[in-house]
ZAZA-427511 format. One record per residue (C-alpha): residue number from 1; residue in three letters; x, y, z. Coordinates in pm, 1 decimal, decimal comma, always signed. Example, Ala and Ser with C-alpha at 12.3 -4.5 7.8 and 13.67 -1.06 7.14 Angstrom:
2
k:1 r:ALA east:+1230,0 north:-450,0 up:+780,0
k:2 r:SER east:+1367,0 north:-106,0 up:+714,0
END
This chain:
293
k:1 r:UNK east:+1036,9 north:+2839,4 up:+5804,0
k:2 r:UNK east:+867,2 north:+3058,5 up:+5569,7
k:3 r:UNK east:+1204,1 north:+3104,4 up:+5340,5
k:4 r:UNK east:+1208,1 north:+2755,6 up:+5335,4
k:5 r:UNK east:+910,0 north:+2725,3 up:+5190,1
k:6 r:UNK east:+931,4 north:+2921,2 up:+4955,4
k:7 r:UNK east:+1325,3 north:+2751,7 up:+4878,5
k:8 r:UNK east:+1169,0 north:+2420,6 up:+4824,8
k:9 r:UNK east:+903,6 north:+2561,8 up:+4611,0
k:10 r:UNK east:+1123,9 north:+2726,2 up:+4365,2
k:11 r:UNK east:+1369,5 north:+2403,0 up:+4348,2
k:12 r:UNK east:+993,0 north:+2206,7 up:+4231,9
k:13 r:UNK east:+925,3 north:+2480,6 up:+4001,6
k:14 r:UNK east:+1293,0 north:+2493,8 up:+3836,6
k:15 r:UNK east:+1252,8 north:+2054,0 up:+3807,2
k:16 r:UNK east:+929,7 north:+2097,1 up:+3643,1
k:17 r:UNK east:+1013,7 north:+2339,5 up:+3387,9
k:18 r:UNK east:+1376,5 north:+2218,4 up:+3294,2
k:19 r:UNK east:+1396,7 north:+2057,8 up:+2947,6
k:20 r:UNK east:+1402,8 north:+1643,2 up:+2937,4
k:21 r:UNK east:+1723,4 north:+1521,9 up:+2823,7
k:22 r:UNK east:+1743,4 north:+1330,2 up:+2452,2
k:23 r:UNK east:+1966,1 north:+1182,8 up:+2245,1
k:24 r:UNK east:+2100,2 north:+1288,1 up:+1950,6
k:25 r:UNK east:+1870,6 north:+1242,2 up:+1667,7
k:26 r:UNK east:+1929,8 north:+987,5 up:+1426,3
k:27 r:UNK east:+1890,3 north:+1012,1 up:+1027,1
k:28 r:UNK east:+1590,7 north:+812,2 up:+934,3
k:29 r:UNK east:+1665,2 north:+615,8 up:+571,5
k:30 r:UNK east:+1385,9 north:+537,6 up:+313,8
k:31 r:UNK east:+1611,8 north:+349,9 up:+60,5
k:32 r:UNK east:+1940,3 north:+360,6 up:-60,4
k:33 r:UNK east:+2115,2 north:+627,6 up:-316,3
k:34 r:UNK east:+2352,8 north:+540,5 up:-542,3
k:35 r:UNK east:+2567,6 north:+754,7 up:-759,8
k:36 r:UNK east:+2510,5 north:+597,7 up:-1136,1
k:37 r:UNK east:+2767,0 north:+726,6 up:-1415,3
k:38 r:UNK east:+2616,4 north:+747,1 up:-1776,5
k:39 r:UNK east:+2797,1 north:+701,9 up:-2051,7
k:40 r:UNK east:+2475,4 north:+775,2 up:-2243,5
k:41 r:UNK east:+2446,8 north:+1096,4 up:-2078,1
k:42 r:UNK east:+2783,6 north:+1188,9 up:-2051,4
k:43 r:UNK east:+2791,0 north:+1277,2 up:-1616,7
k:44 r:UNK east:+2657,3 north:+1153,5 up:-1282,2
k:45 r:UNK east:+2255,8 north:+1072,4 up:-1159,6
k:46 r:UNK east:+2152,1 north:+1036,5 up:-797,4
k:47 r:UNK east:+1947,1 north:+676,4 up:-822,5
k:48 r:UNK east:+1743,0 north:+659,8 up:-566,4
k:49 r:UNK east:+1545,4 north:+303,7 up:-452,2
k:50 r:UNK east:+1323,5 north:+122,8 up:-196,0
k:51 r:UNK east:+1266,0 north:-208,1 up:-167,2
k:52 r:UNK east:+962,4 north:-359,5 up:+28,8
k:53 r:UNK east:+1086,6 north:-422,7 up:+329,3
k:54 r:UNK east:+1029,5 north:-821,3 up:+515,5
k:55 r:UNK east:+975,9 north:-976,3 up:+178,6
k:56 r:UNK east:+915,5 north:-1328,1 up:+129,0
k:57 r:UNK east:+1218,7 north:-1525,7 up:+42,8
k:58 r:UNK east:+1273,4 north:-1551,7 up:-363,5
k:59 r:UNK east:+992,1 north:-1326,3 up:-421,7
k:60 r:UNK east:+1009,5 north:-1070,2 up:-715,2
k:61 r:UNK east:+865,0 north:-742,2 up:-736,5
k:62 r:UNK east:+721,1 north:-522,9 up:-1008,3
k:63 r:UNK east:+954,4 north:-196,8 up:-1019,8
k:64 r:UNK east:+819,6 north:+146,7 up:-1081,3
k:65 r:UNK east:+1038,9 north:+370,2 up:-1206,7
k:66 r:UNK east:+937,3 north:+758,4 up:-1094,2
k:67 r:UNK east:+1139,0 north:+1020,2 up:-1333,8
k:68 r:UNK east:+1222,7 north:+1348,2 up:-1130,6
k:69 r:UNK east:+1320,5 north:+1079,8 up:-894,3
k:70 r:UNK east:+1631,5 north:+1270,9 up:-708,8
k:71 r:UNK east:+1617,0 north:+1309,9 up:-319,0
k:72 r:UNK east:+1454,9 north:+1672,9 up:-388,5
k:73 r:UNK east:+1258,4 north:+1588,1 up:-651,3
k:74 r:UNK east:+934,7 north:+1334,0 up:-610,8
k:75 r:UNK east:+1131,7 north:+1046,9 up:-483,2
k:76 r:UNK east:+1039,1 north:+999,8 up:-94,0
k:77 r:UNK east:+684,8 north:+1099,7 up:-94,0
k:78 r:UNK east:+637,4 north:+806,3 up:-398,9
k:79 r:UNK east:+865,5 north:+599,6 up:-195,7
k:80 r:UNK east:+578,7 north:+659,8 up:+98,9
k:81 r:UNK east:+312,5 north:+543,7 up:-101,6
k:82 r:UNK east:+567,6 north:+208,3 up:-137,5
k:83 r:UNK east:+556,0 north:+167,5 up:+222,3
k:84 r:UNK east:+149,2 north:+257,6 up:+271,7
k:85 r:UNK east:+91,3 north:-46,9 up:+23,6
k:86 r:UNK east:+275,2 north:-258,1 up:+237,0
k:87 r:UNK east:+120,2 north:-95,1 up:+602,2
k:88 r:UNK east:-246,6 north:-124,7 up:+438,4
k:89 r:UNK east:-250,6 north:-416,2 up:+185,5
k:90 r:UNK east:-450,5 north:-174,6 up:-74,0
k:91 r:UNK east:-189,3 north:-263,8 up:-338,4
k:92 r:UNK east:+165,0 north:-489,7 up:-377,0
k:93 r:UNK east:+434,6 north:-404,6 up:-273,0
k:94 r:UNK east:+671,6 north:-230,1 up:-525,9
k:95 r:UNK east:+1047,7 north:-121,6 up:-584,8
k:96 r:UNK east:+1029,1 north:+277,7 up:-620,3
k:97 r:UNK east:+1335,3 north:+390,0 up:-790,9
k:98 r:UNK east:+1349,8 north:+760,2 up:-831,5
k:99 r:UNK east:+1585,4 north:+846,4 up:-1154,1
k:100 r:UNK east:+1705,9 north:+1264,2 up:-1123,1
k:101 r:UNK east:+1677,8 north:+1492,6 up:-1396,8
k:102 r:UNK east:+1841,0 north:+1734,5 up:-1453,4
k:103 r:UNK east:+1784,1 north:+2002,7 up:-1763,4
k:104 r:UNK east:+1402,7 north:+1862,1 up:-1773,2
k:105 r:UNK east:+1311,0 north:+2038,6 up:-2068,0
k:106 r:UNK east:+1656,3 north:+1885,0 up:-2282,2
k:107 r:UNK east:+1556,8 north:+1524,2 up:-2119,9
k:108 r:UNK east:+1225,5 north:+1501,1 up:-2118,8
k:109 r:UNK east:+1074,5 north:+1623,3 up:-2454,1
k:110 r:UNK east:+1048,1 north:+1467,9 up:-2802,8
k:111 r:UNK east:+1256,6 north:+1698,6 up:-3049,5
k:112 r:UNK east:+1006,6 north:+2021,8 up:-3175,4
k:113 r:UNK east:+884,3 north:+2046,4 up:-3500,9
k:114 r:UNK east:+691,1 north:+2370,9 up:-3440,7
k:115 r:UNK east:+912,4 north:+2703,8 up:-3534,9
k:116 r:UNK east:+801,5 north:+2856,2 up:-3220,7
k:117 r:UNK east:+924,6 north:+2593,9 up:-3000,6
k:118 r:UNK east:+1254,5 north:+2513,1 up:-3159,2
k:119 r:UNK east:+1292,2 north:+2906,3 up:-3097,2
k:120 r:UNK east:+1176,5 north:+2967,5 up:-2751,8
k:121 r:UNK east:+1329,5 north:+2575,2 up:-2631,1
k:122 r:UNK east:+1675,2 north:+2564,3 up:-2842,0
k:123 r:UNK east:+1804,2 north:+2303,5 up:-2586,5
k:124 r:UNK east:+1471,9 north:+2066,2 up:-2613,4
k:125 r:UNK east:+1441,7 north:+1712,8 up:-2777,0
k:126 r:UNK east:+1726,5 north:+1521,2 up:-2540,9
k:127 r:UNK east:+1427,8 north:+1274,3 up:-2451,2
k:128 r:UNK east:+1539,7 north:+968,0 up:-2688,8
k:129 r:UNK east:+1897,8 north:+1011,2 up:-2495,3
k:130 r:UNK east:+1742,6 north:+988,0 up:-2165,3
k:131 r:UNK east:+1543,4 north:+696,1 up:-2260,3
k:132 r:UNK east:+1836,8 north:+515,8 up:-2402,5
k:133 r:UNK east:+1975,7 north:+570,7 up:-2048,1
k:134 r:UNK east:+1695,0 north:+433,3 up:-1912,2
k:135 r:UNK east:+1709,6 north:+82,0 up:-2114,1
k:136 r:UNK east:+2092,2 north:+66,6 up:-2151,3
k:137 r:UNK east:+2229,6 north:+195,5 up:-1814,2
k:138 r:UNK east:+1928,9 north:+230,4 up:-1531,9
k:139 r:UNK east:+1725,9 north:-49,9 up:-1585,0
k:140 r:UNK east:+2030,4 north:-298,3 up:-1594,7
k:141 r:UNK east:+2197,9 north:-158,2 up:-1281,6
k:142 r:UNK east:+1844,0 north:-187,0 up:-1074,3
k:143 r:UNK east:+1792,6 north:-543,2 up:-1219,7
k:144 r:UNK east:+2116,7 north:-643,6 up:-1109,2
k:145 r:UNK east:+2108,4 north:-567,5 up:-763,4
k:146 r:UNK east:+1728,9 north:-623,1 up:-649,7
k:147 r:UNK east:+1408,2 north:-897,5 up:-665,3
k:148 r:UNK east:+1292,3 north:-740,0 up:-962,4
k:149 r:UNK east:+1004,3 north:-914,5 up:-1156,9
k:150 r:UNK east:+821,4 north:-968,2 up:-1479,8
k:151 r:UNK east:+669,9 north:-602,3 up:-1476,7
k:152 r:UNK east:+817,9 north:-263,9 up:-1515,4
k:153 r:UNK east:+663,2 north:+61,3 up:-1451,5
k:154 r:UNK east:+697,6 north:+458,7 up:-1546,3
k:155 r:UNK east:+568,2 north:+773,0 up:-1348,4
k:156 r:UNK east:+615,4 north:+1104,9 up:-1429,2
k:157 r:UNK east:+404,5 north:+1390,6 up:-1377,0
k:158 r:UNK east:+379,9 north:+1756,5 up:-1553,8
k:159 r:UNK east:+694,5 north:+1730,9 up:-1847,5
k:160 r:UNK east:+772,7 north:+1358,6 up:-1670,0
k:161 r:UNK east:+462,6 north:+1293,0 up:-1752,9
k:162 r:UNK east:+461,0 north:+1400,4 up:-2125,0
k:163 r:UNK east:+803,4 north:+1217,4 up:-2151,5
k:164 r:UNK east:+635,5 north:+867,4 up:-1989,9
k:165 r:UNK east:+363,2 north:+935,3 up:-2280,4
k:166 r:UNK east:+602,4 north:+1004,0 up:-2512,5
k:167 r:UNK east:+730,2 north:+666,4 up:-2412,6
k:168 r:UNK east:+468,7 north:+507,6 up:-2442,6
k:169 r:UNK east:+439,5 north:+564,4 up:-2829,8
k:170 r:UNK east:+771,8 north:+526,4 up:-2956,4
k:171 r:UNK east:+904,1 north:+284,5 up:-2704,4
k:172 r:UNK east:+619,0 north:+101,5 up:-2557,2
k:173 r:UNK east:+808,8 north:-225,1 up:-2494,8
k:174 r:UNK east:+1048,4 north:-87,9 up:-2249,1
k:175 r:UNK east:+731,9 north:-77,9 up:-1968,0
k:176 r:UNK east:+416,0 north:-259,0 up:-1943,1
k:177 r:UNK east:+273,2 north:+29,3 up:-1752,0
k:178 r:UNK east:+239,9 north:+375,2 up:-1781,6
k:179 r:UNK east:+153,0 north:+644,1 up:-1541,9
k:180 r:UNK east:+127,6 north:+1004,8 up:-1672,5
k:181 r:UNK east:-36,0 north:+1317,1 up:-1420,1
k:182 r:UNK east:-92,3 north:+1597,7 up:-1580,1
k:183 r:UNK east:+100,6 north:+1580,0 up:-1892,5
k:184 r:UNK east:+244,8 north:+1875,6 up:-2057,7
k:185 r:UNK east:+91,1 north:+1732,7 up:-2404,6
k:186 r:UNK east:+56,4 north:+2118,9 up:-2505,8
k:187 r:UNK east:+459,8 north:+2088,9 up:-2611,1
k:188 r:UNK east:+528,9 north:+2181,1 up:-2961,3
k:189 r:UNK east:+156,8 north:+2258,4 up:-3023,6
k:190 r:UNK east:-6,5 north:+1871,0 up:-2941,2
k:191 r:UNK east:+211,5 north:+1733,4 up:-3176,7
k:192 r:UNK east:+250,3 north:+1400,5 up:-2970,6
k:193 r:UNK east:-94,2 north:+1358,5 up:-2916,7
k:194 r:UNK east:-163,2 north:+1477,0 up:-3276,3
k:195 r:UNK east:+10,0 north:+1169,4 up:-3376,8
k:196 r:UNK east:-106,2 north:+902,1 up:-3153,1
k:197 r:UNK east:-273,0 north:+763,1 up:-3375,7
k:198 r:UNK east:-30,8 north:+667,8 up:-3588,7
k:199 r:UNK east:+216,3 north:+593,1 up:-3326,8
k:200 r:UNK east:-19,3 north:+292,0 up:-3131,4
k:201 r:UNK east:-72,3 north:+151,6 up:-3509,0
k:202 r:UNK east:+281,2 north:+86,9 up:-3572,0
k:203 r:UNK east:+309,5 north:-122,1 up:-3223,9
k:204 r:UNK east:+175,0 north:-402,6 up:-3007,0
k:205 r:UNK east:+52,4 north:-234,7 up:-2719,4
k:206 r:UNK east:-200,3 north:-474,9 up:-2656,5
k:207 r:UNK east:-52,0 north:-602,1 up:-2333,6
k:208 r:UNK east:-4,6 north:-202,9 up:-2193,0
k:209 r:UNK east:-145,3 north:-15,6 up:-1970,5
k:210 r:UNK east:-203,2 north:+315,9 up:-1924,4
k:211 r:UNK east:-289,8 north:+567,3 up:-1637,5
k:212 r:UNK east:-415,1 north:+887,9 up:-1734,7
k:213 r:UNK east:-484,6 north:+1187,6 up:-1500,8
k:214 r:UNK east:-526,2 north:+1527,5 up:-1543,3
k:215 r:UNK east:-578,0 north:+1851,5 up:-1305,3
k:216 r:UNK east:-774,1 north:+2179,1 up:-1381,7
k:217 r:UNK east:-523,3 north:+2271,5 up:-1662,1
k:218 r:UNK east:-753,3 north:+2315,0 up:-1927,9
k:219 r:UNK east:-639,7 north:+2460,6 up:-2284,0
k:220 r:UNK east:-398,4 north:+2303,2 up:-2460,1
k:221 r:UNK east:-309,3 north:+2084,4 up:-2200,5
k:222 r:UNK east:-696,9 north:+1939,0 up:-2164,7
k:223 r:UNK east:-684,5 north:+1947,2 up:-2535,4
k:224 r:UNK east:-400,1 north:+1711,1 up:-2546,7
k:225 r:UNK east:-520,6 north:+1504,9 up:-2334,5
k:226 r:UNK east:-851,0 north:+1404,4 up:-2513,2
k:227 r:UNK east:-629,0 north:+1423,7 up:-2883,8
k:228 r:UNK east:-466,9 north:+1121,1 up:-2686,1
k:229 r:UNK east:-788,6 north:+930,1 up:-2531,8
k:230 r:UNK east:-909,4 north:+965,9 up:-2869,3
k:231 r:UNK east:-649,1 north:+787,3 up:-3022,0
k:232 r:UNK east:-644,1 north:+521,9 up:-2782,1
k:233 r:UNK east:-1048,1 north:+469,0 up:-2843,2
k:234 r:UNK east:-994,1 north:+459,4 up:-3189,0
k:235 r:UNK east:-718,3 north:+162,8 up:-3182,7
k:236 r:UNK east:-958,4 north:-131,4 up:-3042,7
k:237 r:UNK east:-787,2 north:-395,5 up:-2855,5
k:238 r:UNK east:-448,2 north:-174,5 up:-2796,1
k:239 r:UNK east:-321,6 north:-32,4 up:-2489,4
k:240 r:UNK east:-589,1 north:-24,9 up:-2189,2
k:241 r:UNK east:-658,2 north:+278,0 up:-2060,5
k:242 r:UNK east:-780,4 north:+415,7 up:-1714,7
k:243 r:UNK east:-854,4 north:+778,8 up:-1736,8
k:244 r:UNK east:-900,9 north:+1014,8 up:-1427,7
k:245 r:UNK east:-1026,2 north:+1358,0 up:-1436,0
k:246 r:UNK east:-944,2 north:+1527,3 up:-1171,2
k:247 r:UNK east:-1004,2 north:+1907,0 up:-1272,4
k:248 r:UNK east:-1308,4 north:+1913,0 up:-1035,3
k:249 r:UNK east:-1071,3 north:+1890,9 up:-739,7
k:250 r:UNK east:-667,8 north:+1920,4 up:-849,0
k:251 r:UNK east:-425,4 north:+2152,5 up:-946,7
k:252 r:UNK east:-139,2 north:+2139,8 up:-1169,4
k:253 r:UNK east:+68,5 north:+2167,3 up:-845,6
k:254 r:UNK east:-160,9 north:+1962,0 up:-637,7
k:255 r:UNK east:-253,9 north:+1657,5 up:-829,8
k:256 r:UNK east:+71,0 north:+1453,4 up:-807,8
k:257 r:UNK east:+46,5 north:+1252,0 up:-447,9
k:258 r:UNK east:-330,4 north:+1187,1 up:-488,4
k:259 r:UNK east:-323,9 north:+1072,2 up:-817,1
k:260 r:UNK east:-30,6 north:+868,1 up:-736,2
k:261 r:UNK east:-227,7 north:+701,0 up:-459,3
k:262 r:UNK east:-502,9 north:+626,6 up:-743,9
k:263 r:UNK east:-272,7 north:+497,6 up:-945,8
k:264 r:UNK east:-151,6 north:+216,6 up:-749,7
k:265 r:UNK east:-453,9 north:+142,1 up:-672,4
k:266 r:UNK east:-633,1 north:+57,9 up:-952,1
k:267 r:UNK east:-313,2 north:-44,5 up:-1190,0
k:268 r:UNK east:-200,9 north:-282,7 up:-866,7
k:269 r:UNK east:-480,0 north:-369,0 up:-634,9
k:270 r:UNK east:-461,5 north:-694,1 up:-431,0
k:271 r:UNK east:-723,6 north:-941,3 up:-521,2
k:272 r:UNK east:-1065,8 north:-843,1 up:-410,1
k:273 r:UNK east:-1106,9 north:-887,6 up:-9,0
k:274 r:UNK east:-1353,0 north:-769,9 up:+224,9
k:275 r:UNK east:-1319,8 north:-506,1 up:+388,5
k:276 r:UNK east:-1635,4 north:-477,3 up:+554,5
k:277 r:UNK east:-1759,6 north:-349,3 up:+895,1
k:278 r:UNK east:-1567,1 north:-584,4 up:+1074,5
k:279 r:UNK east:-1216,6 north:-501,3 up:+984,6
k:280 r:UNK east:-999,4 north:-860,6 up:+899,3
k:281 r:UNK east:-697,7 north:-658,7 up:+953,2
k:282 r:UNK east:-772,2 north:-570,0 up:+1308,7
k:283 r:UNK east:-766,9 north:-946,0 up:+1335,7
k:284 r:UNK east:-481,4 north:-1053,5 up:+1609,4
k:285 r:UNK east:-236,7 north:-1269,6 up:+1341,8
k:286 r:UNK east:-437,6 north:-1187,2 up:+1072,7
k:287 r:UNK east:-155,2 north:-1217,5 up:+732,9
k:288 r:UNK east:-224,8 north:-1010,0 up:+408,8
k:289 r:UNK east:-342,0 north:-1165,6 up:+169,9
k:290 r:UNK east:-167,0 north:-1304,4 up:-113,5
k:291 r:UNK east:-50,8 north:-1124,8 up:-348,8
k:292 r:UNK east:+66,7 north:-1219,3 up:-753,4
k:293 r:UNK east:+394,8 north:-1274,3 up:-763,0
END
């Protein structure tokens, strides 16, 4: 009797300690990827896109465009930000397409003018090319396939960023917002932000906006950086401005995501709604509310 005690025991023992059985996991999507051939660019880029998802029938969406946008690059955790505007109804919902670079410092800097740079950088200054691309190839193959509306916007961060303010400046009609993190303004020695000035007087940017953020960087990066919200001061009734310092807290390599977040959130916040002690979202059928078009 004994061994068979002990028989059934170990058969209990051996159930509780063998594995549960699973499926096969499944890929989880965020978007769709395309394969886009440039002829401005001469080869292949990964586009990468997500739409809000359960949208209202004929609605159009503003479309922010991240740059460093490939799979590997910044475009899911942007693309999760999409989908926390639509779980929390802090901001409307957007299209994220993520656009891949590739040789970052040929696409994404303003030729040099500096000796030094043109030295140290001989393949620098592609950025006009890339935003050619942008306007003559990208934007047209999004806005033929999705709800796209009335706005478009730019995000880049580090030498994304300097190429959204860069932009900005000589191109300002091509977005009506802008979203630069911590940009590399120090390239060839300020001179971008050295000539802001000059660059907002020979546009409109009246109806732009621009979000400004920068990490502990300091030097010539910092320096940049005020050069620029100088120039913008000094041109009343141009683009608007919303500056975030965020060397108290950020790094260069942590201030994308959270400035991101900030971003959204004060360039697209829904209408003013309480959100008081007594949650209206907890509300059983409660709707978001709406939102502009």
């Amino acid at each position: 009797m004994r061994f068979v005690l002990i028989a059934i025991a170990l058969i209990l023992s051996a159930c509780a300690t063998a594995p549960s059985s699973a499926q096969e996991g499944a890929a989880i999507s965020v978007g769709a990827s395309y394969t886009l051939t440039s002829q401005v660019l001469g080869d292949e880029r990964q586009i990468n896109i997500r739409a809000p998802q359960g949208g209202e029938e004929g609605r159009r969406y503003t479309t922010l465009y991240v740059i460093d946008g490939a799979l590997d690059q910044d475009f899911t955790h942007i693309a999760g930000l999409g989908q926390l505007g639509e779980l929390s109804w802090q901001y409307e919902p957007l299209i994220i397409v993520g656009v891949q670079t590739r040789t970052r410092i040929h696409e994404l800097t303003p030729p040099a003018t500096d000796a030094r740079y043109r030295s140290a950088f001989p393949n620098a200054g592609g950025a006009a090319a890339f935003r050619r691309f942008l306007e003559r190839e990208m934007i047209p193959f999004v806005e033929a396939r999705y709800p796209t509306g009335a706005r478009r916007a730019v995000m880049g961060e580090s030498l994304a960023g300097l190429f959204v303010v860069d932009t900005m400046l000589q191109q300002p009609a091509l977005f009506n917002d802008y979203i630069a993190i911590s940009p590399s303004l120090w390239w060839d020695d300020r001179s971008l932000a050295r000539g802001a000035g000059d660059a907002l007087a020979r546009h409109d940017t009246s109806d732009r906006r621009l979000y400004l953020a920068i990490a502990n960087e300091g030097g010539t990066m910092q320096d940049g950086v005020d050069r620029l919200r100088r120039a913008i001061d000094a041109t009343p009734g141009r683009i608007s401005l919303h500056y975030a310092d965020r060397s108290a807290t950020d790094s260069h390599s942590t201030i994308y995501h959270a400035a991101a977040l900030d971003a959204l959130r004060a360039l697209y916040a829904i209408p003013p709604y309480d959100y008081g002690p007594s949650p209206w979202y907890m509300i059983e059928g409660a709707s978001p509310p709406a939102t502009t078009p």
